[in-house]
C-alpha positions as CSV (number, residue, x, y, z in Angstrom):
1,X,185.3,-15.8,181.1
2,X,185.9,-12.2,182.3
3,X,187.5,-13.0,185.1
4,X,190.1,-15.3,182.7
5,X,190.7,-12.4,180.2
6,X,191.5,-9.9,183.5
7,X,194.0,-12.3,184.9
8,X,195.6,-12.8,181.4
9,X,195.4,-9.2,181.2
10,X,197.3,-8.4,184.6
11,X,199.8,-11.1,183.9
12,X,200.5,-9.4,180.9
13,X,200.7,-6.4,181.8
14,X,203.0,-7.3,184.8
15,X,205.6,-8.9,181.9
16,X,205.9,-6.0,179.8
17,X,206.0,-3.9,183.3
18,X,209.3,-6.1,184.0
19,X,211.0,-5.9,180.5
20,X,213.3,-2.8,180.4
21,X,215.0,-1.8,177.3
22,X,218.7,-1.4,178.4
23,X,221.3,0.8,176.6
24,X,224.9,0.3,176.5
25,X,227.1,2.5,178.2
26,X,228.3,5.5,176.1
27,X,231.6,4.0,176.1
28,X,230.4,0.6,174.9
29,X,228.4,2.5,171.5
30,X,231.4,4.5,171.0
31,X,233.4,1.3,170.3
32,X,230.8,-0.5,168.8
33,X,231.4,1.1,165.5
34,X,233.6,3.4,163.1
35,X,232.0,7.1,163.4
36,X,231.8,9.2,159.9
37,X,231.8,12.7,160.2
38,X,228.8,14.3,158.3
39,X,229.2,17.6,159.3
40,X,230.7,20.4,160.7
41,X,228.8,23.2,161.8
42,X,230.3,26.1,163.2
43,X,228.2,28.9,165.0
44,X,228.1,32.1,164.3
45,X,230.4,31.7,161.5
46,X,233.8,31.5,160.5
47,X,235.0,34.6,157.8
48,X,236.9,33.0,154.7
49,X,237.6,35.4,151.7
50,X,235.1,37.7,153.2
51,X,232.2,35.9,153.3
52,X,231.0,34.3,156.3
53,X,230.3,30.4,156.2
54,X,229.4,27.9,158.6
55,X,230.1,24.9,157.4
56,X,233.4,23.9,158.3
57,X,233.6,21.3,154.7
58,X,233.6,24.8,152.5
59,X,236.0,25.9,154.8
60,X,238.7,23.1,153.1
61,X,236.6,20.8,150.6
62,X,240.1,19.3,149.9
63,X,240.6,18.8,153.4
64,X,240.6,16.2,156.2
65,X,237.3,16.7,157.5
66,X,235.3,17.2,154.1
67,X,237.3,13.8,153.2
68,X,236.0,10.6,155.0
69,X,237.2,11.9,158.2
70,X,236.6,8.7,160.8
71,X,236.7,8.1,164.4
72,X,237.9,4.9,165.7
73,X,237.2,3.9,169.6
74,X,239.4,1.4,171.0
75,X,238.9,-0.8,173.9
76,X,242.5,0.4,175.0
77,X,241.5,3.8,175.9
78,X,242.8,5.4,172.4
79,X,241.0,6.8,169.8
80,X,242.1,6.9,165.9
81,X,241.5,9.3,163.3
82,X,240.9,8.6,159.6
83,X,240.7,10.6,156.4
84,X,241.2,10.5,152.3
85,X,242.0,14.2,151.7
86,X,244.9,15.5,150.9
87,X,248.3,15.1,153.2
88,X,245.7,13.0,155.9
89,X,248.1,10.5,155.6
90,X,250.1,12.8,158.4
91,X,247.2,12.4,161.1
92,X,249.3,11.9,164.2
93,X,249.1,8.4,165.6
94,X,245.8,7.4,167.8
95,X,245.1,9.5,171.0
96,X,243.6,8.8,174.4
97,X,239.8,9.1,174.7
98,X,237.4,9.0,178.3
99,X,233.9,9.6,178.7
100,X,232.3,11.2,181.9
101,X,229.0,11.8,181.9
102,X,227.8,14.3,178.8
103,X,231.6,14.7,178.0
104,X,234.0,13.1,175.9
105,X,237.3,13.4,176.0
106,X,240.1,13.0,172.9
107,X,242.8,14.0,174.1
108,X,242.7,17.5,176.1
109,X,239.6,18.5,173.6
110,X,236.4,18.5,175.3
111,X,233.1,17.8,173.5
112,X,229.7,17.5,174.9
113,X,227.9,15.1,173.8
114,X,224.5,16.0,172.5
115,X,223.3,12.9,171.3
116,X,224.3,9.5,170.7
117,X,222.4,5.9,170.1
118,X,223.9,3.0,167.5
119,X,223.4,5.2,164.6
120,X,224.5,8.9,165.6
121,X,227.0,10.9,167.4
122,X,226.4,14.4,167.7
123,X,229.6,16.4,169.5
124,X,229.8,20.0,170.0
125,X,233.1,22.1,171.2
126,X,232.6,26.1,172.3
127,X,236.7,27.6,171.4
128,X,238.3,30.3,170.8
129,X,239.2,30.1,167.3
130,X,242.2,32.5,167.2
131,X,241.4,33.8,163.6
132,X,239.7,37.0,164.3
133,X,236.1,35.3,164.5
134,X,236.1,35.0,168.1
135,X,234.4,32.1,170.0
136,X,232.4,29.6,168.2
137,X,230.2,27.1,169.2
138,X,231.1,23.7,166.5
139,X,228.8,21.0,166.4
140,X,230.0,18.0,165.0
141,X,227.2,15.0,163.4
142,X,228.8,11.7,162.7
143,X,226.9,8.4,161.5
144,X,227.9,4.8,162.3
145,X,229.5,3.0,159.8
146,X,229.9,-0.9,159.5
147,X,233.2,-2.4,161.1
């Protein structure tokens, strides 16, 4: 009887050894679903009417990116841009996207990415902002959304 439950045991253990959970390709999640931006988080702080903030929504709550903004993945290489704020309507038509290793690519942007699965992106960008605030790191959380 022992020897039975060892066998069953070692065959058993030999099945789950030899069932590997495999995960899409980045490029495969990216398309799989609309991404909505969640936030915007920008490190060490952007200055707006003299008060620092780091949250890029405050910065513009009427704006694109505090409004639905929406990333689109196509299988043809180009990536699409969505938002309800105001004057989003002129987002320019879709852009070319590529993925290499930890970095994506929307055009000439670069982002790494931090984290992504079927449920969350998580992009971050180190620029220059030009405004006087010098170079911030922006980390960028979007959810999947339902096709």
């Amino acid at each position: 009887m022992n020897r039975k439950i060892m066998l069953f045991l070692f065959v058993l253990a030999a099945a789950a050894g030899s069932c590997k959970r495999i995960d899409p390709q980045p490029q495969h999640i990216l398309k799989m679903h609309p991404w909505k931006l969640n936030s915007a988080v920008s490190l060490p702080g952007r200055t707006v009417h003299g008060s620092k903030t780091t949250d890029l929504f405050a910065l513009d709550p009427q704006g694109c990116l505090a409004n639905n903004y929406t990333l689109r993945f196509d299988t043809d290489s180009t990536c699409r841009a969505s938002s309800n704020g105001a004057l989003c309507d002129m987002i320019a038509g879709p852009i070319t996207w590529r993925q290499t290793g930890d970095e994506l690519f929307l055009g000439e942007a670069a982002y790494k990415i931090k984290a992504l699965d079927n449920s969350k992106m998580v992009l971050v960008m180190t620029a220059d902002t030009r405004t006087g605030d010098g170079v911030q790191t922006v980390t960028y959380t979007y959810s999947a959304e339902d096709k």
